[in-house]
DOLOTOR-903371 format. One record per residue (C-alpha): x, y, z; residue in one letter. Coordinates in pm, whole numbers, plus 50000, padded with zeros to 5 digits. Each point is the difference from the previous one (the first is absolute). Example, Ala and Ser with C-alpha at 12.3 -4.5 7.8 and 13.67 -1.06 7.14 Angstrom:
# DOLOTOR-903371
512304955050780A 501375034449934S 
This chain:
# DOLOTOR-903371
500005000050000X 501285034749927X 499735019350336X 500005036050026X 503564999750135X 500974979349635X 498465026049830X 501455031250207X 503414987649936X 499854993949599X 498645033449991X 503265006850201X 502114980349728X 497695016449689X 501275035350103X 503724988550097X 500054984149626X 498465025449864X 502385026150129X 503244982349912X 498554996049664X 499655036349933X 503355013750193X 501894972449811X 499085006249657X 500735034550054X 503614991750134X 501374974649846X 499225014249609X 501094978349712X 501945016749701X 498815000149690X 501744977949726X 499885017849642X 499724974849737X 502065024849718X 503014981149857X 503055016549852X 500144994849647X 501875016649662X 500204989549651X 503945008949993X 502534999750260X 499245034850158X 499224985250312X 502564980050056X 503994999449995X 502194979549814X 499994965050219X 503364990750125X 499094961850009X 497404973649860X 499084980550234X 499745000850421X 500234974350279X 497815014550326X 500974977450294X 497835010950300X 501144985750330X 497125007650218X 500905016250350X 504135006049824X 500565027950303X 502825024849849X 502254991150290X 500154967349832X 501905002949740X 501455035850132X 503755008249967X 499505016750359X 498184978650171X 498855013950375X 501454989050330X 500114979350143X 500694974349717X 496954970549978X 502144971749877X 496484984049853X 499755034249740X 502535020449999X 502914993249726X 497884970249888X 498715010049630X 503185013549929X 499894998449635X 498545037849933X 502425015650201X 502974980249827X 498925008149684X 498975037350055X 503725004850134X 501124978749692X 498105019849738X 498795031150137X 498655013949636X 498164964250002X 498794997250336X 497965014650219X 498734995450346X 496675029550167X 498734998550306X 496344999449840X 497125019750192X 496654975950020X 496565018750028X 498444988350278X 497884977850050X 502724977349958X 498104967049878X 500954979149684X 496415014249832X 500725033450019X 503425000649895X 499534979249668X 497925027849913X 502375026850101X 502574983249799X 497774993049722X 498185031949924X 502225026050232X 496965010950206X 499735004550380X 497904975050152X 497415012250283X 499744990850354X 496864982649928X 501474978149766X 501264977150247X 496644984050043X 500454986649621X 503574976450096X 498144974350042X 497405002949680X 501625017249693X 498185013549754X 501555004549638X 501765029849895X 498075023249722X 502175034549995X 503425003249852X 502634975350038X 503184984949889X 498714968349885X 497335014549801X 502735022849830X 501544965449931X 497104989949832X 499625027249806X 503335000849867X 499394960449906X 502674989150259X 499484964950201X 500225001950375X 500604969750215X 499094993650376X 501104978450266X 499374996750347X 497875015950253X 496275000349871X 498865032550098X 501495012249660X 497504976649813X 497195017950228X 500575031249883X 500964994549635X 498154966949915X 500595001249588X 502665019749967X 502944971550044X 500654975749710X 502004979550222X 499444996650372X 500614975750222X 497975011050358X 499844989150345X 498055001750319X 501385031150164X 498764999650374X 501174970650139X 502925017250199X 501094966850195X 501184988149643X 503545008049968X 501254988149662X 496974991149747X 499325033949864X 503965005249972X 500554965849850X 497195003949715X 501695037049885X 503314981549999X 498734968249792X 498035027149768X 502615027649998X 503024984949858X 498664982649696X 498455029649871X 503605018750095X 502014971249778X 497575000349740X 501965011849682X 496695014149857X 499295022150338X 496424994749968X 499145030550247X 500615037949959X 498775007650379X 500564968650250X 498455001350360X 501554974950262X 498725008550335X 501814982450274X 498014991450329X 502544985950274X 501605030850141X 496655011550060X 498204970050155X 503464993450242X 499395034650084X 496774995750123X 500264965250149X 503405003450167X 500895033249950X 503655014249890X 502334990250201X 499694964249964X 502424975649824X 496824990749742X 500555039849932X 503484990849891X 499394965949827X 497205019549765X 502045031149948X 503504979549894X 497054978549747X 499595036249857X 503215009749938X 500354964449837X 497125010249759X 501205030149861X 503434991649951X 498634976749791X 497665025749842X 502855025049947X 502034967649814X 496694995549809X 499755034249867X 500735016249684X 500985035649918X 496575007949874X 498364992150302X 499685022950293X 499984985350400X 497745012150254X 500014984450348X 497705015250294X 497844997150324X 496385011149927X 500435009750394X 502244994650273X 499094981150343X 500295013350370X 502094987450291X 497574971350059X 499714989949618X 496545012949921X 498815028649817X 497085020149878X 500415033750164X 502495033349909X 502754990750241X 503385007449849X 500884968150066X 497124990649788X 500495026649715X 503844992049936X 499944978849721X 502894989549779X 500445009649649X 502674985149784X 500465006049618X 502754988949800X 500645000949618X 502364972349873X 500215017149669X 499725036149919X 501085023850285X 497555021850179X 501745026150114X 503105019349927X 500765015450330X 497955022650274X 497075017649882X 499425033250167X 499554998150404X 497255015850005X 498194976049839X 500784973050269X 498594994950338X 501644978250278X 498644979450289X 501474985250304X 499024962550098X 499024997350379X 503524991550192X 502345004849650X 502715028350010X 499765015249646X 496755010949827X 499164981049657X 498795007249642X 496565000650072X 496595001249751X 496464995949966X 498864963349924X 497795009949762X 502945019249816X 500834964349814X 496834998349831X 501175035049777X 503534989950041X 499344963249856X 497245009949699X 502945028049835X 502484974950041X 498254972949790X 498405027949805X 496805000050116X 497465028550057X 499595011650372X 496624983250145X 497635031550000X 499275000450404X 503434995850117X 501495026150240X 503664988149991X 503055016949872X 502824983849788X 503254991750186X 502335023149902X 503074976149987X 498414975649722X 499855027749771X 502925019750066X 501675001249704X 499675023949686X 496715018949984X 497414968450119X 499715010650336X 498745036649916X 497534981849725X 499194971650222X 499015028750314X 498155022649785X 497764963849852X 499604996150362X 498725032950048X 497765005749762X 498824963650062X 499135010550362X 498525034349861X 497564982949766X 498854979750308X 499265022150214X 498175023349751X 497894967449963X 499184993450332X 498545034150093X 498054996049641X 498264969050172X 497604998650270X 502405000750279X 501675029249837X 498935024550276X 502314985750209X 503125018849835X 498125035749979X 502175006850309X 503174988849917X 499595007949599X 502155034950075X 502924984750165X 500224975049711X 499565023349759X 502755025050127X 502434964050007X 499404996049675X 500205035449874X 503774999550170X 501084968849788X 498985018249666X 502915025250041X 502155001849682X 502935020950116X 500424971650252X 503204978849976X 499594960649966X 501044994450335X 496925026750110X 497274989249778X 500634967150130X 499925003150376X 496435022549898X 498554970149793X 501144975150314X 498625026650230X 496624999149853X 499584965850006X 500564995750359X 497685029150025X 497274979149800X 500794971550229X 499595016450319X 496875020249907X 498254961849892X 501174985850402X 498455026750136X 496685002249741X 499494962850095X 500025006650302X 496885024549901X 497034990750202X 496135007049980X 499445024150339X 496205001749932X 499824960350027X 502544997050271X 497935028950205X 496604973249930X 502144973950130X 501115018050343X 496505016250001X 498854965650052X 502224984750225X 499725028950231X 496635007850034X 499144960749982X 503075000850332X 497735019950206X 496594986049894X 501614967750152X 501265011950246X 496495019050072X 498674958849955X 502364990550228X 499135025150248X 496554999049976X 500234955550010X 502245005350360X 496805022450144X 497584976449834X 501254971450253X 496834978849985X 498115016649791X 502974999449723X 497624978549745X 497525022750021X 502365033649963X 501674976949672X 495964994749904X 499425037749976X 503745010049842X 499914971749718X 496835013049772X 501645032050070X 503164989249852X 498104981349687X 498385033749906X 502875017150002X 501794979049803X 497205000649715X 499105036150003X 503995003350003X 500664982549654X 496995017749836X 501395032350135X 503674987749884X 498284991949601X 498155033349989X 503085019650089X 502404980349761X 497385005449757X 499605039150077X 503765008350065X 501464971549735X 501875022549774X 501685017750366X 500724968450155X 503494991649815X 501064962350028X 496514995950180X 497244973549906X 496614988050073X 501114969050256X 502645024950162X 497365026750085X 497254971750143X 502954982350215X 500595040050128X 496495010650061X 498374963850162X 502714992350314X 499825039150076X 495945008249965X 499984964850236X 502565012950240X 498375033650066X 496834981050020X 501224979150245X 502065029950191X 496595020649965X 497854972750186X 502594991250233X 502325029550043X 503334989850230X 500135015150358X 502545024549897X 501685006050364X 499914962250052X 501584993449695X 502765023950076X 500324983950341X 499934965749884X 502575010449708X 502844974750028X 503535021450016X 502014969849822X 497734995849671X 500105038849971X 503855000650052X 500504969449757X 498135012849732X 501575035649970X 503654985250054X 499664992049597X 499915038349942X 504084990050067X 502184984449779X 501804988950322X 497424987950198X 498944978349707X 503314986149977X 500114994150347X 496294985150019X 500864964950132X 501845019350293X 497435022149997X 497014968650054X 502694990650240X 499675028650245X 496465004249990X 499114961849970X 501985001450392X 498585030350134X 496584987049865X 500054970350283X 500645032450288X 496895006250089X 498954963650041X 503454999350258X 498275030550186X 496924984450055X 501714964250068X 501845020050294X 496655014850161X 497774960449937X 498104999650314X 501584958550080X 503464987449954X 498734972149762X 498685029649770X 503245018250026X 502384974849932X 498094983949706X 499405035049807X 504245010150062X 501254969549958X 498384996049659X 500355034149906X 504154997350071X 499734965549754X 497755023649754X 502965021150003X 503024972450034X 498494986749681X 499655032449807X 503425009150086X 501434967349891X 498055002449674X 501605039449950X 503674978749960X 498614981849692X 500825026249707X 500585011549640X 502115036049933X 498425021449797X 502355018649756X 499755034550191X 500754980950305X 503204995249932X 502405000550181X 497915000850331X 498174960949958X 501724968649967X 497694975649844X 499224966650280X 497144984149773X 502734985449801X 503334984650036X 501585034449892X 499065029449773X 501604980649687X 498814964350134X 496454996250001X 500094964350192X 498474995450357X 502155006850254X 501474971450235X 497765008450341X 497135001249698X 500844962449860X 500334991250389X 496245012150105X 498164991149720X 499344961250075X 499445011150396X 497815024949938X 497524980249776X 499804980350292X 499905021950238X 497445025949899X 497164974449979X 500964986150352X 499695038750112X 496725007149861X 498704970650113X 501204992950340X 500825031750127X 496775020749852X 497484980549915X 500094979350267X 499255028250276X 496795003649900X 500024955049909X 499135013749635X 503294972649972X 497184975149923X 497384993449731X 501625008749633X 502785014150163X 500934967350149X 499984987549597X 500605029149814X 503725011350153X 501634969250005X 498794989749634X 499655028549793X 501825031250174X 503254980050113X 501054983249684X 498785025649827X 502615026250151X 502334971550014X 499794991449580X 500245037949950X 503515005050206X 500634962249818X 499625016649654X 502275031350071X 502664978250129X 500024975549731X 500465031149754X 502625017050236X 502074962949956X 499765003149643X 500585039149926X 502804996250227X 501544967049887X 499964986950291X 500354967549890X 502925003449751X 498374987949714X 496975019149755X 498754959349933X 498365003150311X 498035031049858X 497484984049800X 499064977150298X 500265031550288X 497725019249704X 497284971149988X 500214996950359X 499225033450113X 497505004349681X 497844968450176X 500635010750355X 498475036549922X 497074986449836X 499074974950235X 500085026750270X 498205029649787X 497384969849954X 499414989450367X 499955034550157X 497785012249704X 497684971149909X 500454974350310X 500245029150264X 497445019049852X 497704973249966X 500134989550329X 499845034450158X 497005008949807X 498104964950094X 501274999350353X 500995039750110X 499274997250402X 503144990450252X 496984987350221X 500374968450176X 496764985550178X 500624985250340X 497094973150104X 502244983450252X 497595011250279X 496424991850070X 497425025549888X 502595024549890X 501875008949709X 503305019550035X 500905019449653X 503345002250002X 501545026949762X 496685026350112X 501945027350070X 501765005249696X 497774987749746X 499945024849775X 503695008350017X 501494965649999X 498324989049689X 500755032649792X 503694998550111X 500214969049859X 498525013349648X 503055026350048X 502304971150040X 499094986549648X 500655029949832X 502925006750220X 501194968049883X 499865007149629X 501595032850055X 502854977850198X 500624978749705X 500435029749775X 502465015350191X 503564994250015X 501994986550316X 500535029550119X 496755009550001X 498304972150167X 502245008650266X 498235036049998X 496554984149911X 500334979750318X 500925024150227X 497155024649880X 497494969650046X 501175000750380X 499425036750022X 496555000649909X 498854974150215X 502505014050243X 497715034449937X 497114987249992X 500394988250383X 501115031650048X 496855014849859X 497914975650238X 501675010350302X 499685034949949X 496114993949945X 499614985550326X 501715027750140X 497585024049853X 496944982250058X 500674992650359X 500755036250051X 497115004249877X 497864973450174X 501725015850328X 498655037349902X 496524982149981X 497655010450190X 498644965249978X 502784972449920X 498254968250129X 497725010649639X 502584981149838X 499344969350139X 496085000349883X 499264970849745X 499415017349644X 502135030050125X 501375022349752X 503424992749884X 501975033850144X 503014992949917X 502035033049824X 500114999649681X 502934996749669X 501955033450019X 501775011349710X 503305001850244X 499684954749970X 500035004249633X 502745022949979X 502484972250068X 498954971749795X 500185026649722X 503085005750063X 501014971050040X 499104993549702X 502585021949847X 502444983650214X 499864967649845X 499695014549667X 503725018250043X 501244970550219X 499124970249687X 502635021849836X 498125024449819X 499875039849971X 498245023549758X 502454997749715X 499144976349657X 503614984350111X 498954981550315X 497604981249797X 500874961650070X 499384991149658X 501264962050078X 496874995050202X 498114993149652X 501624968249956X 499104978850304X 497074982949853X 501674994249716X 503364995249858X 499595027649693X 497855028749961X 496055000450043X 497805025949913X 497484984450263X 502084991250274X 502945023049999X 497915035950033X 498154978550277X 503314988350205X 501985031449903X 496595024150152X 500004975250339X 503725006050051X 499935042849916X 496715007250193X 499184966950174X 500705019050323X 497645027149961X 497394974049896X 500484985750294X 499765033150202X 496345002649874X 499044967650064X 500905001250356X 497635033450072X 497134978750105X 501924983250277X 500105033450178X 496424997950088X 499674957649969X 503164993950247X 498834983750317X 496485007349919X 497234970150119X 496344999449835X 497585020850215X 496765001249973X 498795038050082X 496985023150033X 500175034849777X 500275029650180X 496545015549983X 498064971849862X 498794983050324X 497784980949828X 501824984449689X 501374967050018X 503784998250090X 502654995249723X 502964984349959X 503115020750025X 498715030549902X 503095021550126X 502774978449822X 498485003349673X 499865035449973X 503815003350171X 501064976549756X 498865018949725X 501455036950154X 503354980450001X 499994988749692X 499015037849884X 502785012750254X 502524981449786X 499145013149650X 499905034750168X 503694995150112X 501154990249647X 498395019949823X 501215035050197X 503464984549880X 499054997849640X 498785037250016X 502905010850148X 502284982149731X 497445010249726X 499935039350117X 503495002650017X 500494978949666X 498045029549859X 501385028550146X 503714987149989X 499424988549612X 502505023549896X 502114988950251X 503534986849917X 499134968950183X 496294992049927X 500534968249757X 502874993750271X 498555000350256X 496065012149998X 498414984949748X 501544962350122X 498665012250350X 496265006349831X 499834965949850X 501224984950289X 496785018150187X 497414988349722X 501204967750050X 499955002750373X 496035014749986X 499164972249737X 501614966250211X 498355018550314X 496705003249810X 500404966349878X 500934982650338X 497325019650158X 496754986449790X 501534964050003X 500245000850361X 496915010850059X 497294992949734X 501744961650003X 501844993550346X 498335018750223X 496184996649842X 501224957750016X 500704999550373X 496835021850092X 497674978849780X 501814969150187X 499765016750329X 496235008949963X 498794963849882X 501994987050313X 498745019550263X 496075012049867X 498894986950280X 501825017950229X 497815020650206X 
């Protein structure tokens, strides 16, 4: 049955979606991809081409460091002076050979940087999303230039190439390009597919792709400083040296990383750890450059930790570079400039920079003749007064050439900041509705604390108030889309309704039910405020997990304060000595971290081995097996068993399901860790550790998810009926019934979220299981407290011991939610995450199987990132539920009616679960407003916009967790609890 409260809180989750919706498509913007193409009937737009025929050898992840002739210190002896081969030849032939430290547009994923390469555009931040579904290419590229110059291209290796340019290859040779535990296959079909085609006498190619995998997927499985790092790298150097053997003067080299890789082998974000990416090019024939071309055509950069700055381009700066080399016309959207040392000879580089020029010019007169073109109006003078400079004819060569490089760096800075344009009309809908949908909630959850009793009734009145709103909201949303169309730039018909309906509702509701404006202020909780301003700082969003930290400790003070004052010993010592484990646990779990870039050098990262070693550490590989053990036992004996909620499904459900559940997920981590690692000295055990874990994952996903939840859903209650005794029944498990049964629905999904998460993790996972339940004693205590102060302020206490008496207890403050919320957060940082694309465990999509699946992977990958926060949610209803026993009680003011079953716990369960969306989603308005007003910031797509998506994703999992646990768990053990005691009277 769909109660009120169901219905209260999807109209909770209708205006949190709609929101997000609105602020997002306004802030993260697409660009738009011209489908021109550069063409000429002569060669006018092109130069002379210096060779026939290219080799492209992409070695995903090749960090410049790699193959750099100044390497940082200290020295990694796993990839430093490795690939040595560049560098050799470079100081061999240094007209031949040359070696950039290549700048990668950000974000730094395989997708985005085939197209950067390809076409010479900047990819957007919203991109990202699209890694792991390509879509072909339509605009400009250098493979349709190919084509249209009738030349054959040839492909081999990583298959994201075939995504993205499905007929454009007459040879390829593909393969599967996730699977990141696979070492070798990807490498070993480019090497069985390149070297044919290289001692083919006929050269059947004039463009070949090879696109090596292995650097890349040791990166992210072991990380860089590992000997697999070195075995892959010396395999490299192998390969071109016998490329460069191969090669004929006609036929130009070019060897690069589409990215680079961080400390911990992973990548995705604008780290310049991440950005540095090698770039190699080497003529065997004709040379490329005579000597130096002017300096002021040259920019430097220094590596992190090296002594001397190196040459340093853009990465897109190939794609111009490469197509005027083999003669080609420059792709009509690309924003790169030709490397001055390839054309330094004669008069080609002064014809090849003024191609580029006007190339660029022609562009970006087309884009503001399309329909995004009013995004240029306000930088159209600035470019205009760039390119008026380079048309200077008293200028000397040297001059006109540093103006025509000049204005295409303009060009290319003026497109990174246009797309990072946004749509403030749609972004203002978006906070419009998040804000004023924040304090009709709040209002709700108000209102539903007042209501006590009567809360079913007050949710009666509010919901057909709610309803109307929404519908006279989306016809007021069509009429003024439909009067104001032509006003409302980038505006439609669904964007206007999803404006108008959540805010017409929330006024209606705010109207009928207006919040008590002095109690709100007096009930405002000081941490949520000061967490969700901190992201107006660039600091204090680094620093959030420190930040969660602080007020996650301070959260558990009052609780202390009111342990100190409890009215009996046994009160005092059970509320301070679980609040000091609450805050053992949380502390222990604050040790467990990942460094953010801009944390350096002030974090040392403890979730792994070491900062370039991303294996468990030893105390990690020591706990794991105890601690599946162990937690169980805990739960079990230790909490369940105060209340003898030990028995009934408990008594079943822990020992088969929960324990080798938890036990089969640290199993499967370890099994991996003894393979990654080569533990055992030899990769023949890998297919065997591979098929182990794959079985040993599955089985568990399947019992906590299909056996577990089977069982829980048949059987829910920890009851256990005692008939030992003549004419009476003892229920054992009474007192907690309601709290018992739903913490074991948390376990299950606490379970899945433990199998998803790396050892490391569980470690954290298990430790923030102990704190709730450790809180939510804490939370009991302190409600005795309060209710027997006030029973002893009564002016009639023995009125508690009537039969149908009212249930007085105090009720769910938003101070007990505060906590669990952040605690929350804990875990999330803890599991080894932060805010950045880069922390992103991306080898969590291959534990239920051994290559990638578009239907498991997202699933595993989403349970490892946010698991944490899901779990957060889920355990809001345990607030109100914990240590609860089914009471039958009269209503306040209805003398007459017949008395209900656990009136009070219904409505505090549902102002808990309310009090928890309220806390995340002040947290995604505070990252959303400050995303908005810091857009022009230097450090929003650092640092902001991450923070923002991290929010939505927080509100969603909340949302999420929230309706599961209570329109299914909660809704099953009241049903259960009502058929079993009806005839209580």
């Amino acid at each position: 049955m769909f109660s009120n409260s169901s219905a209260i809180l999807a109209w909770i989750v209708f205006v949190h979606v709609a929101g997000i919706y609105l602020f997002t498509s306004g802030f993260l913007l697409t660009r738009l991809a011209l489908t021109e193409t550069t063409t000429c009937s002569t060669n006018e737009c092109t130069v002379p081409a210096t060779h026939t025929r290219a080799v492209v050898l992409i070695i995903d992840a090749l960090r410049f460091d790699f193959v750099s002739p100044n390497p940082p210190t200290p020295l990694s002896p796993y990839h430093h002076n490795i690939l040595t081969l560049p560098q050799e030849l470079t100081k061999a032939r240094p007209r031949h050979s040359f070696i950039f430290n290549a700048y990668s547009d950000p974000p730094t994923t395989t997708l985005q940087r085939i197209k950067g390469l390809t076409t010479g555009s900047l990819p957007t931040f919203v991109d990202l999303g699209n890694n792991f579904g390509a879509s072909s290419i339509e605009e400009d590229s250098i493979i349709k230039q190919l084509g249209l110059a009738n030349k054959t291209a040839a492909f081999m290796g990583d298959d994201t190439w075939m995504s993205v340019f499905p007929d454009s290859f007459a040879i390829s040779f593909p393969y599967d390009s996730f699977n990141v535990e696979d070492l070798h296959t990807v490498d070993e079909g480019v090497i069985k597919h390149l070297f044919p085609l290289l001692e083919d006498p006929t050269k059947p190619f004039d463009f070949l792709v090879g696109h090596f995998l292995g650097v890349d997927h040791v990166g992210h499985r072991v990380g860089p400083d590992h000997p697999s790092m070195k075995t892959k790298l010396e395999q490299m150097n192998d390969v071109l040296g016998r490329v460069v053997d191969l090669l004929d003067d006609k036929t130009l080299l070019v060897v690069l990383g589409d990215h680079g890789m961080d400390r911990t082998g992973d990548h995705g974000g604008d780290g310049e750890h991440e950005t540095s990416s090698a770039l190699w090019i080497y003529s065997k024939g004709p040379e490329l450059s005579r000597d130096a071309p002017p300096s002021g055509l040259l920019q430097y950069t220094t590596f992190p930790g090296a002594s001397l700055p190196h040459r340093s381009v853009q990465q897109i700066d190939i794609l111009p570079t490469i197509s005027l080399l083999l003669g080609l016309p420059i792709p009509f959207n690309n924003l790169g400039t030709v490397i001055p040392e390839l054309f330094w000879r004669n008069s080609r580089l002064l014809d090849a920079l003024k191609l580029n020029a006007f190339q660029i010019r022609d562009y970006l007169k087309a884009y503001r003749d399309s329909a995004s073109g009013g995004e240029l109006d306000g930088y159209w003078d600035e470019l205009q007064r760039a390119w008026d400079v380079t048309l200077c004819k008293k200028c000397n060569t040297e001059d006109t050439l540093i103006k025509l490089t000049n204005y295409n760096r303009v060009a290319l800075s003026t497109c990174r900041a246009l797309w990072a344009q946004f749509n403030p009309l749609r972004m203002a809908f978006g906070l419009a509705v998040l804000g004023v949908g924040f304090i009709a909630t709040w209002s709700l959850y108000m209102g539903l604390s007042s209501a006590k009793y009567e809360w079913n009734a007050y949710l009666s009145s509010q919901l057909p108030n709610c309803m109307r709103g929404i519908a006279g909201g989306a016809v007021v949303g069509l009429l003024l889309f439909i009067g104001l169309e032509e006003k409302l730039e980038g505006i439609d018909a669904l964007d206007c309704i999803l404006f108008a309906a959540p805010i017409f509702s929330s006024f209606a509701l705010m109207i009928s039910s207006p919040p008590p404006i002095l109690a709100s202020i007096r009930s405002l909780p000081i941490p949520l405020v000061l967490h969700t301003i901190a992201f107006f700082s660039n600091s204090f969003t680094f620093w959030e997990d420190r930040l969660v930290l602080y007020l996650g400790l301070t959260s558990i003070v009052p609780f202390v304060l009111t342990g100190i004052k409890a009215p009996t010993t046994r009160l005092r010592y059970r509320i301070l000595g679980f609040s000091l484990l609450y805050a053992v646990c949380v502390r222990l779990m604050a040790i467990s971290t990942v460094c953010r870039e801009e944390q350096q050098p002030y974090c040392h990262v403890t979730f792994y081995a070491s900062s370039t070693l991303p294996t468990p550490p030893l105390p990690v590989l020591a706990l794991a097996v105890p601690l599946g053990f162990a937690l169980p036992y805990i739960i079990h004996t230790h909490f369940l068993k105060v209340s003898r909620s030990e028995l009934g499904l408990a008594q079943t459900f822990i020992p088969v399901i929960l324990r080798p559940a938890l036990l089969a997920g640290s199993g499967f981590w370890l099994l991996e860790w003894l393979d990654s690692a080569n533990v055992l000295g030899d990769e023949g055990w890998t297919p065997l550790l591979r098929m182990a874990r794959t079985w040993l994952a599955r089985g568990s996903f399947t019992l906590v998810f299909f056996v577990g939840g089977a069982l829980w859903y048949l059987i829910p209650l920890c009851l256990h009926f005692d008939k030992s005794q003549v004419k009476q029944v003892k229920v054992l498990g009474f007192a907690n019934a309601y709290g018992s049964s739903y913490l074991l629905l948390w376990t299950l999904a606490f379970a899945l979220v433990y199998n998803a998460s790396q050892l490391s993790a569980q470690i954290a996972l298990g430790l923030g299981a102990l704190a709730l339940v450790s809180f939510l004693e804490v939370v009991d205590g302190v409600r005795d407290v309060r209710y027997m102060e006030q029973v002893f302020a009564s002016a009639t206490p023995s009125a508690v011991l009537q039969q149908h008496a009212v249930d007085q207890s105090p009720p769910v403050r938003f101070a007990d939610i505060i906590p669990v919320a952040l605690l929350g957060l804990q875990m999330f940082f803890a599991t080894g995450h932060q805010s950045t694309i880069s922390s992103i465990q991306w080898k969590a999509g291959f534990i239920l199987t051994p290559t990638a699946s578009y239907t498991f992977a997202p699933i595993t990958v989403v349970l490892n990132s946010f698991g944490p926060l899901l779990l957060a949610g889920l355990a809001a209803p345990l607030l109100a539920l914990w240590n609860r026993p089914p009471m039958m009680a009269s209503v306040p003011g209805r003398e007459n009616a017949k008395p209900e079953l656990d009136v009070k716990v219904k409505g505090e369960t549902t102002v808990a679960v309310i009090g928890m969306m309220l806390y995340y989603t002040s947290l995604l308005i505070g990252s959303a407003v400050s995303a908005a007003v810091l857009r022009r910031h230097l450090m929003v797509w650092k640092v902001f916009a991450p923070r923002f998506m991290a929010g939505v994703a927080g509100v969603l999992f909340v949302d999420l967790a929230a309706l599961v646990g209570f329109c299914i768990g909660f809704s099953r053990i009241t049903s259960k609890i009502t058929f079993l005691f009806q005839g209580t009277s």
